[in-house]
N, C-alpha and C positions, 0 to 999 in steps of 0.2 A: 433368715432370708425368706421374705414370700414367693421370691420368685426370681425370674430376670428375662429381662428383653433385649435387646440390642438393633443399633441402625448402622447399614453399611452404606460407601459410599459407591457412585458411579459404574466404580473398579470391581467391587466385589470386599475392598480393602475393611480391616475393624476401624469401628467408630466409638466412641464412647456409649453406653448404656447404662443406665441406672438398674439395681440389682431391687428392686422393689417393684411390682408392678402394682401395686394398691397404692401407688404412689401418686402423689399432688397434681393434679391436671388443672390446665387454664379453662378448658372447654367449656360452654356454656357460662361463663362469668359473668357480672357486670362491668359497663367499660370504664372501672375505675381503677385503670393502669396510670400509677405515677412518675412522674422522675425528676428529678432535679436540673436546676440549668445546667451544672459541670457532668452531668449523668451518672455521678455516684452512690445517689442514693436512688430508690426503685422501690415501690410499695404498688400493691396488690391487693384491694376491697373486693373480696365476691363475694359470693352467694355464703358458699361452705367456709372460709376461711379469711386472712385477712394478715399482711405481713407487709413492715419496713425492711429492709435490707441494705444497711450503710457500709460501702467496699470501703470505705477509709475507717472507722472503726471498729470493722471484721466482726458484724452485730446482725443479727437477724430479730426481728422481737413482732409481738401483733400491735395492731392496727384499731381504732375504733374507727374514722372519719378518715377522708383522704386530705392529706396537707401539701401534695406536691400535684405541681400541673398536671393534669391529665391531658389527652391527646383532643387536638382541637382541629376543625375540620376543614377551619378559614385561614390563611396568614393577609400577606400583604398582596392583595391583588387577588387571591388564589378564592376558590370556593369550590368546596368538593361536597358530590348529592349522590345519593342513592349506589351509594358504593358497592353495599351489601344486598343490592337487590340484583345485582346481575347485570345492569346498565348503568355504571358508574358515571356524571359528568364530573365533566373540570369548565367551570365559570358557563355553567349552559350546555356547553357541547360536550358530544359523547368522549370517552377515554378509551381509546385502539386499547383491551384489556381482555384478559379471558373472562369467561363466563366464570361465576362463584367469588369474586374479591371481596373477604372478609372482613378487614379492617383497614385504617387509614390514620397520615396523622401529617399535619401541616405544623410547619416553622417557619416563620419568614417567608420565603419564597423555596422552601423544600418541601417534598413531597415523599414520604413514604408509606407503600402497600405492604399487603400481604393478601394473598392468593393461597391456592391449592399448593402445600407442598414447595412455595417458590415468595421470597421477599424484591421486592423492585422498587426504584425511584424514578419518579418523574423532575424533569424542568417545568416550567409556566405555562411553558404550552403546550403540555401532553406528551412532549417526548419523553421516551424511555431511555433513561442514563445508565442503569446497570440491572443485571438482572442475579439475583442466587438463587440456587435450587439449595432448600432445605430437608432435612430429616424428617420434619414434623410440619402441619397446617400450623401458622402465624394462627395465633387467637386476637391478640390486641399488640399493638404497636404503637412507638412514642418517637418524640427528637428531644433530644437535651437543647436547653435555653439556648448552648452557645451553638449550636450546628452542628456539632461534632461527630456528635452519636445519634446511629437510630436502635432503640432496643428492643426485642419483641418478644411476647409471652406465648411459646408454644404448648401442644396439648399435651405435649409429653412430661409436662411437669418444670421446663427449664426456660430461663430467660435469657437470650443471650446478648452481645454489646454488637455491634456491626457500625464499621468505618463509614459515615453518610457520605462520604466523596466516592466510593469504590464497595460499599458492601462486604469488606471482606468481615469475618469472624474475628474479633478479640479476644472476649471474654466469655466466657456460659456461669452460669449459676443453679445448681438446684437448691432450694430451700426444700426437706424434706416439711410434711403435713404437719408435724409434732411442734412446729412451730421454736424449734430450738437447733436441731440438727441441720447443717449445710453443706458446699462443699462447691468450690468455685474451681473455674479452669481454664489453660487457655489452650488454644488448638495445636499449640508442640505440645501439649500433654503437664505442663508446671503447674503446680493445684495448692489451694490453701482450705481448709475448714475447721468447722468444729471441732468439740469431742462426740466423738463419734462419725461424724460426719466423714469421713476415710472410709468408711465400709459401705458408700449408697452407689458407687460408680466404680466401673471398671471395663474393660475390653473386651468383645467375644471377637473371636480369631476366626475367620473362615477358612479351614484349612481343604477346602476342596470337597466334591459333592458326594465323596465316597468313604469320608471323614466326618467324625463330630465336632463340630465347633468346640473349641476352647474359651473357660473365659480366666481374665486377668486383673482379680482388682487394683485398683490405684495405690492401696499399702502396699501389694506386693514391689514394688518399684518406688519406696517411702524414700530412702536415703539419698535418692537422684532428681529426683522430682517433686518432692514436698522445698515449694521455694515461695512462700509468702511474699519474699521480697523482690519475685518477679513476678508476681499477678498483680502487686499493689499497680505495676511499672507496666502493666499490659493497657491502661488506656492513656498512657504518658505518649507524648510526640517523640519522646528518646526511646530505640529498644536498641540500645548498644549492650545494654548489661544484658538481655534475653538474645541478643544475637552469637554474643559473646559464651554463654552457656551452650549454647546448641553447638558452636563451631568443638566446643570443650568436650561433648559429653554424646549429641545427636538429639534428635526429637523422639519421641516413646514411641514410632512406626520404626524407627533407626534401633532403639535398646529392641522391643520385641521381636524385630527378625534377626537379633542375635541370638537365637533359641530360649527356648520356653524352660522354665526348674522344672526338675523330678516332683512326680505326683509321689506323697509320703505319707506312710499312716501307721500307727503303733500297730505288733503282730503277741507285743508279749511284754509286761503280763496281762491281765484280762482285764479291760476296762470295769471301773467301781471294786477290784478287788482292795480285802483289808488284810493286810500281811502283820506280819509280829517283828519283822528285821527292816532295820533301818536302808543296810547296804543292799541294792535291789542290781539286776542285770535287766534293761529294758531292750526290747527291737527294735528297731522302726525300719520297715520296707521302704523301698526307695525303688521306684519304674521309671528309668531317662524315658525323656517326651522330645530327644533332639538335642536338646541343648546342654548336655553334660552335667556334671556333679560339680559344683563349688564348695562356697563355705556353710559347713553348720554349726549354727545356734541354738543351745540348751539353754530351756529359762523353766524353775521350779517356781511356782506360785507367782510371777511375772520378774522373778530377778532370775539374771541371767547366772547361769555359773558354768558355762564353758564353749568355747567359740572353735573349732576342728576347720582344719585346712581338709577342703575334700577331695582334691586332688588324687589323693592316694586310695580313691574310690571309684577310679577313672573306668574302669571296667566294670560298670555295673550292667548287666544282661538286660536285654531288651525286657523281660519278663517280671522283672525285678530281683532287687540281692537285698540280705541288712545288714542294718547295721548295729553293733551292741554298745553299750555305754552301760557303766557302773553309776551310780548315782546316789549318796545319801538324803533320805527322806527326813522329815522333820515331822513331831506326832502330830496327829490331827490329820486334816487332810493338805492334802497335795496334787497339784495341778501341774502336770510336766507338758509343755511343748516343743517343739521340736521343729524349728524351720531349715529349709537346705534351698540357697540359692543354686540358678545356672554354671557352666562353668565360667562363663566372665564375671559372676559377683556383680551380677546387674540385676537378676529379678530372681526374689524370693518365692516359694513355694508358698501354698495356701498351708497355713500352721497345722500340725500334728497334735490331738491333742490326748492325753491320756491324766484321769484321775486316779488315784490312789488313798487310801487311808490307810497310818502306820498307828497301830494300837500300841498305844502306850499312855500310862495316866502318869507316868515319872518323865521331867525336865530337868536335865541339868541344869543349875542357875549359872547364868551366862557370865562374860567376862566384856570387857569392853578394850578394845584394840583401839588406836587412833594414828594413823598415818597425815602427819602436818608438813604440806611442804610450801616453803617461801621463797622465792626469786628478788631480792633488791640489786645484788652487783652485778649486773649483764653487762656481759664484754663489751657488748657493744653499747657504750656511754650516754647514746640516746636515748636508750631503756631504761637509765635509770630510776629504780626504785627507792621510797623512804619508809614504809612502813611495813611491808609484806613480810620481812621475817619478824619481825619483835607479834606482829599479829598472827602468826603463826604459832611463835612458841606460847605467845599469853593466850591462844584459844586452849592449846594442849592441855594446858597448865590450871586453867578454867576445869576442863574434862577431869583431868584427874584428881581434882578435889572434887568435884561435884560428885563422880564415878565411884569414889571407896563406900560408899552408903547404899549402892544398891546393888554393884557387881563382887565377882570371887576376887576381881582383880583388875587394873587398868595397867594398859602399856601400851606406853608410847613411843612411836618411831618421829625425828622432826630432820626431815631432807629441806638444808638451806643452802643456797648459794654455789658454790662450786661444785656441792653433789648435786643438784638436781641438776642432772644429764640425761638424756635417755637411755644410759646404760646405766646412773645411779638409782634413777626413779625405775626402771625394769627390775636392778636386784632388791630394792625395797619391797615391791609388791612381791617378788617369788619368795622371800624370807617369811612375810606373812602367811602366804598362802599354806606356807609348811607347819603353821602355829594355831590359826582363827579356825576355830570349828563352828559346823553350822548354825549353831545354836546361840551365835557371840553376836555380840552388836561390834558394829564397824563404821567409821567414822572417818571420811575421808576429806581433810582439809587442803585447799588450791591456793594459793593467794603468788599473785606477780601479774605479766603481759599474757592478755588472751586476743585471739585473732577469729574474729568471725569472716571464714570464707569459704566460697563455694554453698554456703545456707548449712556451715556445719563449722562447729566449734575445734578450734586448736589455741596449746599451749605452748609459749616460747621458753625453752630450757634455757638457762644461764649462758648458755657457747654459742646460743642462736645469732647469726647474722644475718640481716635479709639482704636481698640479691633482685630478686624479683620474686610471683606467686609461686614458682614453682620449690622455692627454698620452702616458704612455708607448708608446701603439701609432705615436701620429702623428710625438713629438719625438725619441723615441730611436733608434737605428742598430739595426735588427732584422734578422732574421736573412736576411731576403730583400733588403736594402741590403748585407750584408755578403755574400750571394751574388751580389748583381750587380758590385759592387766584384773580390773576388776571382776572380772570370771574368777582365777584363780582364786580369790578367797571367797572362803564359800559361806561365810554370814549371810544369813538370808534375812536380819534387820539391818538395813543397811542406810549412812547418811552421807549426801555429797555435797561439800560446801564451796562454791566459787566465787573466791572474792579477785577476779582478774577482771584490771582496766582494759581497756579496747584499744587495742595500735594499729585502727582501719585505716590511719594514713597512709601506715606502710604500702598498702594494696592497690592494685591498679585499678579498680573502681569503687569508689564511696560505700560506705555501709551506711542501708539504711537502718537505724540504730536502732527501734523499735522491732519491725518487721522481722529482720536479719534475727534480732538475739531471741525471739518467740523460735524461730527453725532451728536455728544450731541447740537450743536449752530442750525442745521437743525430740530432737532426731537425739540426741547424749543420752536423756533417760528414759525413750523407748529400746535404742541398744541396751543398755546396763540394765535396765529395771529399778534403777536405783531409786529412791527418794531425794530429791534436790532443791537445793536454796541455793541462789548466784544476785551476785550482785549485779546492779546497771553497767552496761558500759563504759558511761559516763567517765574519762579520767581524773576530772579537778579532785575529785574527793579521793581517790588514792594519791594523788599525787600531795595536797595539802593536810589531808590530813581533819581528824575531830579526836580531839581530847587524848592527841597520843596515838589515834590507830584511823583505819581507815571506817568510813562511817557504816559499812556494814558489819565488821565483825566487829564493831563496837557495841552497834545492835547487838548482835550474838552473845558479847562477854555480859550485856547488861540484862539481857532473855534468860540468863542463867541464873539470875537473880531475883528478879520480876515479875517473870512472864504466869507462874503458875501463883501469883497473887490476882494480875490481869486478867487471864486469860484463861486459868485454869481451875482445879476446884481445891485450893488453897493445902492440899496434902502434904506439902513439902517436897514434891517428887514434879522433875522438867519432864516432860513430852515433848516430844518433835512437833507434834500439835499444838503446842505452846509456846515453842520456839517461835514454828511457823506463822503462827498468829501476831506474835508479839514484833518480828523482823518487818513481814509486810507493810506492819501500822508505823514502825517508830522510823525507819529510814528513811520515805517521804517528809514527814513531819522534821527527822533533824536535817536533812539535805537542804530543806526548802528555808528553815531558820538561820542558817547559816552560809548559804549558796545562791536563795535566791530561788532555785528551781526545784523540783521534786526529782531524787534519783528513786525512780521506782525496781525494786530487786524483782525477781520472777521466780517463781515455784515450779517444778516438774514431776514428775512419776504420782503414781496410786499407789504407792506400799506401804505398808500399814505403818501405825505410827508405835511407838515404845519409846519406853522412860529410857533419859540421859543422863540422871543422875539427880540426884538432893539438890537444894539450891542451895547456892553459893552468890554470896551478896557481895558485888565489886567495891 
């Protein structure tokens, strides 16, 4: 981080801040602000830089030439002169305005300024319809074709959306400078970006003039408010689904006056130390800032391996207490962090980090575990499934012949149909846990009804009946059950495979199917850390079927086969990297020969990749 700034409102209240101060400025540009008529797309020609920015395919990219309207001075009737010199007119005569109005831009018969620190619109005849006071000087300003939106590029680096009937705030956007990283929002605090883009923006807290400000990035509050599929919905005429959230959850001035997480940082052992023993005793101090001690999360090289209720740390001293945790190391080096939310589990601490290296040039050669579970007979007859156990047990069964050629050994657990419960699938994982050591690869197969809701992934057990959303939050295996499950085994090569249809009918508002499954597949393997392949939402094709199985883990049984002649360097050995490669390519292609349309599957997590086994030709 180079640095950080922050803008407060009226109140004295926090505002959003970009954590970069060498950061992208409009200032001095040329006035080659674009925008499209619907105002979804927005590009930017200056001097220094030069960007597209399309909100409906979540794309930032540069620019050579402007290709969207830029801001025009005249509409129908209207002519706007010497705006920028201090004496603005409108058709000849002057405009009642402050001294200093920067920029301008005519639609039709709309008019919007920008001033010192303040955005306004005029009528035809000079009157002033609304006025907002801004964060930042307006550098250039636009209207979308249809009237809708006025957008404006401030010097603080951000572009934001504002309602042309009433001015209020929609949407903001920074594109960071690098011309890749971004990071969109909307004024209750809902935000979608990049990779990386999660680390440019966050809150400084004014905590009174006798106090240090606090700040609060935007990850730290990832699992409530990372909602792609309600900033897609932020320049929509419907905000029932973003109304509906906040009635559910609050706006992020509502999450942050429920107290701030404990400031937390390793005390022992000594950062960059190289130890000779695996099993290590680590500290991490913890100083409440107000808001209590909730849950913590251990993650080794970014897989998670153990999730602690903090509760029972409720008395930690104004000055600080620690806390100890046993942990086995894996040789080479290692990377432990350590996060601890507030006590409502609403906002996570800035991460803990501590490196380690455990000397050792001996590896046990691993074993491969495979946990495969399938849902077809769900009680409730709606849900019925046709393929999800036989593709459960033929992935296994895949594994384990492929698996004898390169591990000490394979074993397989397969939870079908009346076991998977949430108490069947709970003693499955702790059976594991007591067997997979760190050093094993782990394989963890999904397949039945999955529910994206709330912008977070849940799975319906065989005894699921739905009722209404709140059955789903309470009956189904969410994604903070299947982060504390997948803690316990502590394989740290790890594979997660989802082949669950989508039953967004069920829910009381529509999933948007794209948007919706990029958030719940993000928010699943930054909890777990796992590595991930999930199939489309899409139902037709678990429901009908290709060639016997559903058409993703068709993919998968034929990737077993294929994939490292395709896609890999013909050694006779799978990689997840060749999994991965070979799934992404052939499911569009057979969905679309067969159905018509492309089911596109999604990938998640950074964790490294390792062999699955020889190939095994179907």
């Amino acid at each position: 981080m180079e640095g950080a700034w922050s803008v407060f409102d009226e109140t004295g209240q926090q505002k959003f801040g970009v954590t970069e101060v060498a950061a992208t400025s409009f200032r001095r540009q040329n006035r080659n602000f674009g925008l499209s008529h619907d105002g979804k797309q927005v590009e930017y020609l200056g001097k220094d830089w030069q960007i597209l920015f399309s909100l409906s395919d979540r794309v930032l990219s540069r620019r050579e030439k402007t290709s969207l309207p830029t801001p025009r001075l005249s509409g129908d009737g209207i002519e706007l002169n010497d705006f920028n010199k201090g004496k603005p007119t409108l058709n000849g005569s002057p405009l009642a305005v402050e001294q200093g109005m920067l920029c301008a831009a005519v639609v039709g018969r709309k008019i919007l300024a920008g001033g010192y620190s303040f955005l306004f619109s005029f009528d035809p005849d000079g009157k002033e319809l609304w006025r907002r006071s801004q964060p930042e000087y307006p550098q250039e300003v636009n209207i979308s074709g249809d009237g809708r939106f006025g957008v404006a590029a401030y010097g603080d680096g951000t572009i934001r959306w504002h309602r042309m009937s009433d001015g209020q705030e929609l949407l903001a956007l920074f594109p960071h400078r690098d011309g890749k990283r971004w990071v969109l929002w909307t004024p209750e605090g809902f935000f979608d970006h990049s990779p990386g883009g999660e680390e440019l923006i966050g809150y400084h807290l004014n905590q009174g003039k006798d106090r240090e400000a606090a700040f609060v990035g935007i990850a730290q509050m990832y699992d409530l408010f990372y909602r792609p599929d309600l900033v897609q919905k932020a320049l929509d005429d419907d905000r029932s689904a973003i109304i509906a959230e906040l009635k559910r959850i609050g706006d992020v001035r509502t999450i942050l006056a429920g107290g701030l997480p404990p400031k937390v940082g390793f005390v022992a052992p000594a950062i960059g130390a190289t130890l000779d023993k695996a099993d290590i005793m680590v500290r991490l101090e913890l100083e409440d800032k107000g808001g209590g001690v909730g849950r913590v999360q251990w993650k080794i090289n970014g897989t998670t391996i153990g999730v602690e209720d903090g509760s029972r740390l409720a008395r930690v001293k104004a000055r600080g207490d620690v806390v100890e945790k046993l942990l086995t190391l894996s040789p080479g080096k290692n990377v432990i962090e350590a996060v601890v939310f507030n006590g409502k589990n609403t906002v996570a601490s800035a991460p803990a980090r501590l490196e380690l290296t455990l000397k050792s040039d001996i590896s046990e050669k691993p074993a491969l575990h495979v946990l495969a579970v399938g849902v077809n007979q769900y009680r409730d007859r709606a849900l019925q499934l046709k393929y999800a156990v036989p593709d459960a047990t033929a992935l296994a069964e895949a594994l384990r012949k492929g698996g004898g050629g390169v591990f000490t050994g394979v074993t397989i657990t397969t939870v079908a149909d009346d076991q998977a419960t949430l108490p069947g699938l709970e003693a499955a994982f702790a059976k594991l846990a007591g067997s997979v050591k760190t050093n094993d690869v782990f394989v963890f197969y999904l397949a039945g009804h999955g529910v994206t809701l709330d912008g977070s992934y849940h799975f319906l057990p065989v005894d699921f009946r739905y009722t209404d959303e709140a059955a789903v939050r309470q009956r189904a295996v969410t994604q903070a059950l299947l982060q504390q499950w997948l803690a316990q085994v502590p394989a740290r090569k790890s594979l997660m495979l989802l082949d669950t249809c989508e039953s967004g009918s069920m829910t009381a508002q529509p999933v948007q199917r794209g948007t919706a499954e990029i958030a719940a597949l993000t928010k699943l393997t930054r909890a777990t850390g796992r590595l991930t392949l999930a199939a489309s939402s899409d139902t037709a094709p678990a429901l009908e079927g290709y060639e016997g199985h559903g058409v993703f883990t068709y993919a998968l049984l034929k990737a077993l086969g294929e994939a490292d002649d395709k896609f890999g360097n013909k050694d006779g050995v799978i990689g997840t990297n060749e999994i991965e490669s070979y799934v992404l390519e052939t499911v569009p292609q057979l969905s679309f020969k067969k159905y018509g349309y492309e089911q596109v599957p999604r990938r998640g997590g950074e964790g490294q990749h390792f062999p699955m086994g020889v190939v095994v030709r179907q």
